[in-house]
SERO-4910 file (N, C-alpha, C, O; in steps of 0.05 Angstrom, whole numbers):
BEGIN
 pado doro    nc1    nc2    nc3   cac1   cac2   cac3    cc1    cc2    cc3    oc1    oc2    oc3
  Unk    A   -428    345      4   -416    345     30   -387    337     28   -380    318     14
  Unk    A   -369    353     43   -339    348     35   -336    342     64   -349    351     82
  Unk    A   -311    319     66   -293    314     85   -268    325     87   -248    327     73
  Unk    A   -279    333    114   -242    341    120   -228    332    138   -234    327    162
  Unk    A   -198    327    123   -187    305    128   -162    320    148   -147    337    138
  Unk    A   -160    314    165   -144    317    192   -112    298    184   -113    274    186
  Unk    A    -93    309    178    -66    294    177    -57    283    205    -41    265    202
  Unk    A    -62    288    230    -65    270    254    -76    250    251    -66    228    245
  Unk    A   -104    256    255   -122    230    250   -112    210    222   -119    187    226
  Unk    A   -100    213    201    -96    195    177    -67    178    195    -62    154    197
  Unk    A    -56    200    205    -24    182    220    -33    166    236    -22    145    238
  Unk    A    -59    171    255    -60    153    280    -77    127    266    -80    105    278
  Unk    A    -88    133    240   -100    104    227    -82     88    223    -78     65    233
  Unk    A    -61    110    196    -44     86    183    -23     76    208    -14     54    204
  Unk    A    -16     88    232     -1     76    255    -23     51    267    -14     29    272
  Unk    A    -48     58    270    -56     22    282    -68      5    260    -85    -12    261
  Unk    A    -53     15    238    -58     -9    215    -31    -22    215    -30    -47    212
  Unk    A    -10     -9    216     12    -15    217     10    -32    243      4    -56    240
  Unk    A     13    -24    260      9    -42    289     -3    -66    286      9    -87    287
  Unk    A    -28    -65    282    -42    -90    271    -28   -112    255    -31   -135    263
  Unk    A    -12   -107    233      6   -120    219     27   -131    234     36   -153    227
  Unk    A     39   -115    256     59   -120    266     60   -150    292     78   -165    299
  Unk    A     40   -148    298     30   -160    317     26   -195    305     11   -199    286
  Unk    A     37   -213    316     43   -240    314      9   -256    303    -10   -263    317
  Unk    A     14   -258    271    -12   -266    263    -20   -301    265      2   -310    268
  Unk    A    -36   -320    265    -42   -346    271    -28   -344    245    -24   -328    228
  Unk    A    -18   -379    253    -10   -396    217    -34   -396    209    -31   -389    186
  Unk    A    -67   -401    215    -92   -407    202    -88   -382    195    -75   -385    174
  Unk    A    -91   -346    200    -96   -331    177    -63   -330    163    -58   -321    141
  Unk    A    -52   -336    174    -22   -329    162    -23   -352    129    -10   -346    109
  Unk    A    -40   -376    131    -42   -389    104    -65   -383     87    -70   -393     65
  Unk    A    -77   -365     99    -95   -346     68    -84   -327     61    -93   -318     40
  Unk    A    -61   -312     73    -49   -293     59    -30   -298     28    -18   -320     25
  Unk    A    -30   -281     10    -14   -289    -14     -5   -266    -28    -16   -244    -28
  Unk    A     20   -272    -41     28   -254    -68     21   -267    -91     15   -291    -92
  Unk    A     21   -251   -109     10   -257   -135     17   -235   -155     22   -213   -145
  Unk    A     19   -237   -181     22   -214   -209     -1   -217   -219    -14   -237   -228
  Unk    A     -7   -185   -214    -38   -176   -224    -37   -158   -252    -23   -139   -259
  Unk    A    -54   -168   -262    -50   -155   -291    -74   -148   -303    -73   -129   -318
  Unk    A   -102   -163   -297   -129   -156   -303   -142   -152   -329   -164   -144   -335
  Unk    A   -116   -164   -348   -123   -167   -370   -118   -147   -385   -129   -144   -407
  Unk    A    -92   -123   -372    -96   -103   -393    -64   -111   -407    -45   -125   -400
  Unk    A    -69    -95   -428    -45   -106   -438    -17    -98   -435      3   -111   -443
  Unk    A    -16    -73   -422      9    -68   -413     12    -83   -387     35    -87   -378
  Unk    A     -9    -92   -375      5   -104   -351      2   -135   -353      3   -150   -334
  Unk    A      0   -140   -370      7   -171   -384     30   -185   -390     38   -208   -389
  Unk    A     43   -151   -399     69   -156   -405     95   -146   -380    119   -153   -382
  Unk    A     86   -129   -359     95   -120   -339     67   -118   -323     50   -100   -320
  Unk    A     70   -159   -310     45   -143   -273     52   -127   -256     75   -117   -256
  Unk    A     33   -122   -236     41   -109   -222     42   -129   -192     23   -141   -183
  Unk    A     62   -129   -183     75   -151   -156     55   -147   -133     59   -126   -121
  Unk    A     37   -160   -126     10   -155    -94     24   -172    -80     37   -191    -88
  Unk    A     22   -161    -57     31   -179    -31      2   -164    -11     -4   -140    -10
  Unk    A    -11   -184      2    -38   -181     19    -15   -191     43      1   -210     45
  Unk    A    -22   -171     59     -6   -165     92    -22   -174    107    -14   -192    122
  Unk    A    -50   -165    109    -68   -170    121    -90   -179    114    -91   -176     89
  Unk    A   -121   -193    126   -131   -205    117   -154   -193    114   -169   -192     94
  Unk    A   -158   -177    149   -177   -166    160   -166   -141    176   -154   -145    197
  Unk    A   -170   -121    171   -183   -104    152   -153   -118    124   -130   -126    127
  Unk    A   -172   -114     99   -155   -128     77   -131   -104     72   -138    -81     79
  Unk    A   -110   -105     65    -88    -84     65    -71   -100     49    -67   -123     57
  Unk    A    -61    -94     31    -40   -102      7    -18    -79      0    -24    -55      2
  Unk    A      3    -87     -8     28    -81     -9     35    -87    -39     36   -111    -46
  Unk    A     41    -66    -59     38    -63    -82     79    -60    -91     92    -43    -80
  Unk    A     89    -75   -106    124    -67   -108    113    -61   -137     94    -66   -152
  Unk    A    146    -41   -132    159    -34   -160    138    -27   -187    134    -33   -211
  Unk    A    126     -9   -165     93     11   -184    116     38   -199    121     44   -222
  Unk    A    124     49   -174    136     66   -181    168     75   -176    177     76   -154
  Unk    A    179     79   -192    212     75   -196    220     99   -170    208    119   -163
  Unk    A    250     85   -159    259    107   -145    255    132   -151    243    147   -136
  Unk    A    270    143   -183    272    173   -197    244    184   -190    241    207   -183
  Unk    A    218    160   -192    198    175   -199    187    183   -164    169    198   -157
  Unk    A    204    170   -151    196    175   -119    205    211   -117    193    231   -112
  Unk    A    227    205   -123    256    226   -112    236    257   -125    229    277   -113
  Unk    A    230    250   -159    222    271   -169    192    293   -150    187    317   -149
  Unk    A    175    265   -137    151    266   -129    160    283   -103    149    304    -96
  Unk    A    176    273    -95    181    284    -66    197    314    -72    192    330    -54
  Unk    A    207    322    -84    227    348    -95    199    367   -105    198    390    -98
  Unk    A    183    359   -116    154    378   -133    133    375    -99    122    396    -91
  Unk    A    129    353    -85    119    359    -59    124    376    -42    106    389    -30
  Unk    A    160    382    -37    161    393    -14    158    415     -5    159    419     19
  Unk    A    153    443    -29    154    471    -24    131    479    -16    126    502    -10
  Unk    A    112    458    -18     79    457    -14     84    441     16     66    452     29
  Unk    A     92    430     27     93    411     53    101    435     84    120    450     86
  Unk    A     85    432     98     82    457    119    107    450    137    113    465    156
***
C-alpha cells in the first residue's frame, strides 16, 4: 500500500510545527530542552559530531547544523530545480 503524499498537506504540517515552536514555551519544558554533539560511536563522527539542538519536546523535533555545506545546498537546489513544477 503506497502513500500519497499531497505537497499542501506536508506545508500545512511543517507550518503548525513551526507555529507550535513559535509560540512562548514554559521555563519547566523550556529546561528539558538541549544541544548536544552526536556521534554514536561511529568513527567519522567522533572525529566531526554532528551539532542537535531539540526545539521541541512534544511532538519531539530537532534541528541538526552544519550536516550539509552551503556548495552542497546551492548544488542540491541547481540539480532540483528543472524537476520543481
Amino acid at each position: 500500500m503506497s502513500t500519497k503524499w499531497n505537497s499542501s498537506k506536508i506545508q500545512i504540517e511543517l507550518s503548525t510545527l513551526c507555529n507550535i515552536y513559535l509560540l512562548q514555551l514554559s521555563p519547566k519544558r523550556e529546561s528539558k530542552l538541549f544541544c548536544r554533539y552526536r556521534h554514536n560511536n561511529h568513527p567519522y563522527l567522533i572525529l566531526q559530531p554532528i551539532k542537535e539542538e531539540q526545539i521541541l519536546d512534544h511532538p519531539a523535533i530537532y534541528l541538526f547544523h552544519d550536516v550539509v555545506s552551503n556548495s552542497d545546498v546551492e548544488q542540491i537546489k541547481s540539480l532540483a530545480s528543472p524537476k520543481v513544477c
